[in-house]
N, C-alpha and C positions, 0 to 999 in steps of 0.2 A: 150239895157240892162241897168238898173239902175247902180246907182251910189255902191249900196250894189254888192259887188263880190258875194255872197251866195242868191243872187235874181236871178228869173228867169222871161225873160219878160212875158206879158200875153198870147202870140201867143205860146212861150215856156211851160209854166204850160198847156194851151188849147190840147195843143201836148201830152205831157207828159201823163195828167189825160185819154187822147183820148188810150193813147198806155195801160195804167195800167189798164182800166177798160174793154180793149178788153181781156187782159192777165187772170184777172181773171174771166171773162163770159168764157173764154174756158178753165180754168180749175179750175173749181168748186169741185175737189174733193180736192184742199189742204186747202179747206179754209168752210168747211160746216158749215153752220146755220149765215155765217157772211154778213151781206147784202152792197152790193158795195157803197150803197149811204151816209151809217154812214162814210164807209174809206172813201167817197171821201171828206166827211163835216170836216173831223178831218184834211187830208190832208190840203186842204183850209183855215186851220185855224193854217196850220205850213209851213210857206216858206222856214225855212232853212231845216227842212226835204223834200220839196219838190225838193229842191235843192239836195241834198245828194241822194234820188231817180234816181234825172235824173242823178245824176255822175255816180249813179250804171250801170240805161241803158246803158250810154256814153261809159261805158270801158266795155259792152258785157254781165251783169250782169245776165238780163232780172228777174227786183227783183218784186214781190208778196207777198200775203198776204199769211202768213203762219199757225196765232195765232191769240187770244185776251187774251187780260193780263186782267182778270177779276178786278185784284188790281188795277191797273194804267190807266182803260179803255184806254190803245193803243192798236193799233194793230201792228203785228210785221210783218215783210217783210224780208227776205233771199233772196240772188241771186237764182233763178231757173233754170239759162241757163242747156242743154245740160251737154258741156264741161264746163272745168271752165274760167273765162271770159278774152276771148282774150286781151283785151285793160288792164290786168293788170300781164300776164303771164312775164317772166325769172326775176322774181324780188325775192333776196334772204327774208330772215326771216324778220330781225329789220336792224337799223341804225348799231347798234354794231355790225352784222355780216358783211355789207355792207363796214365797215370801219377795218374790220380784213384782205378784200381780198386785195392782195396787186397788182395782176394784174388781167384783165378779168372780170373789174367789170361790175356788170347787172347794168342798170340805174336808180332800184328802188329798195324800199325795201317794202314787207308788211303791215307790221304792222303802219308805216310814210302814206304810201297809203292810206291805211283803213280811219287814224287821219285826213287826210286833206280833206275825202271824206265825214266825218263826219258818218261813220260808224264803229264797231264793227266787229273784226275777228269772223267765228263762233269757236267755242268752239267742241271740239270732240261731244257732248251730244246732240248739238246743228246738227252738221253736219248728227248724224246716225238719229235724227226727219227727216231732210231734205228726208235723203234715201227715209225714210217710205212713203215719196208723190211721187215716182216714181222713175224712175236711170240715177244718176247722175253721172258724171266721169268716164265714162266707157272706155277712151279713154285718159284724161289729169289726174292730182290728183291738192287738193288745201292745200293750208298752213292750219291750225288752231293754235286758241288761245293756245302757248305753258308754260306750267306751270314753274315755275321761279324756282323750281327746275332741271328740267332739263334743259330747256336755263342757268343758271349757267355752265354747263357742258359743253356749246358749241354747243347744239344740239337745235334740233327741232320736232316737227311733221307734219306731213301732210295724208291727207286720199284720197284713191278712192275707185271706186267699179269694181272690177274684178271677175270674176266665181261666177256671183250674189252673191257675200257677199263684204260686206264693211271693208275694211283695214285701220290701225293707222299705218304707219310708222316712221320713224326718220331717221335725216339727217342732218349734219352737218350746221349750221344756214345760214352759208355763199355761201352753194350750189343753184341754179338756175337750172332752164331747160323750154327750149320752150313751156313744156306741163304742168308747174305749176304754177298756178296763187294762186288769194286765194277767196274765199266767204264770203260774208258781213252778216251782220243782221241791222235793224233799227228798234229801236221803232217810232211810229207815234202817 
């Protein structure tokens, strides 16, 4: 590994781009008219995002191309997994909820996770896009980006998808559970 913590050596990136471009050859309907070889030349030419990718892999993520930002020619990538991604499940909201619990604390928080992963919580608007490429959480739910009006209040939200339809909940900022993690977005 180089000396940069946010580098990935070449056998790792070789890895990585090998796992990304299998991900999206099999599933070509979340990402139509977008051709693999522009993402993989853009990736190539962003190591701290390709870094922040493979963090997403690492904690269960399994992130994809979701979009193209016609303004910014990136293209955007969300965790796709299944459930929501094990390697970053019973972690509450923020720092400020994690430091209100006073016993039983979870060992991480969100939205710190997200920051250090070099990614983006999704956004509720953000998360029911996700649904529309097939079903997701059908089994866990994930944190989303909570509005500072209501985090003010002590709360939170989070979504899954139950009885084929998709749910916004809320929940106390500070609460955790084995089955809640949260999902990313990255521009590239």
């Amino acid at each position: 590994m180089n000396s940069n913590k946010k580098d990935l050596s070449p056998e790792q990136r070789k890895e990585l781009l090998s796992g990304l471009k299998a991900r999206f050859e099999k599933n070509m309907n979340r990402h139509k008219g977008i051709e693999w070889a522009k993402v993989q030349a853009r990736l190539e030419a962003s190591p701290e995002r390709l870094w922040s990718l493979n963090e997403m892999e690492r904690t269960g993520g399994e992130p994809d191309v979701v979009s193209y930002d016609k303004k910014t020619a990136g293209y955007i990538f969300y965790d796709c997994s299944a459930e929501s991604p094990k390697g970053r499940r019973s972690a509450c909201y923020d720092r400020e909820a994690l430091d209100s619990r006073k016993e039983n604390k979870p060992a991480a928080n969100a939205v710190e996770m997200a920051a250090a992963m070099g990614i983006e919580l999704l956004t509720e608007e953000q998360y029911r896009e996700l649904q529309k490429l097939g079903k997701f959480d059908t089994k866990t739910s994930s944190w989303v980006k909570t509005p500072s009006a209501i985090r003010k209040l002590d709360g939170a939200l989070f979504c899954d998808r139950r009885y084929d339809t998709v749910f916004l909940y809320h929940n106390g900022a500070e609460s955790y559970y084995a089955a809640r993690a949260f999902r990313g977005s990255l521009r590239v």
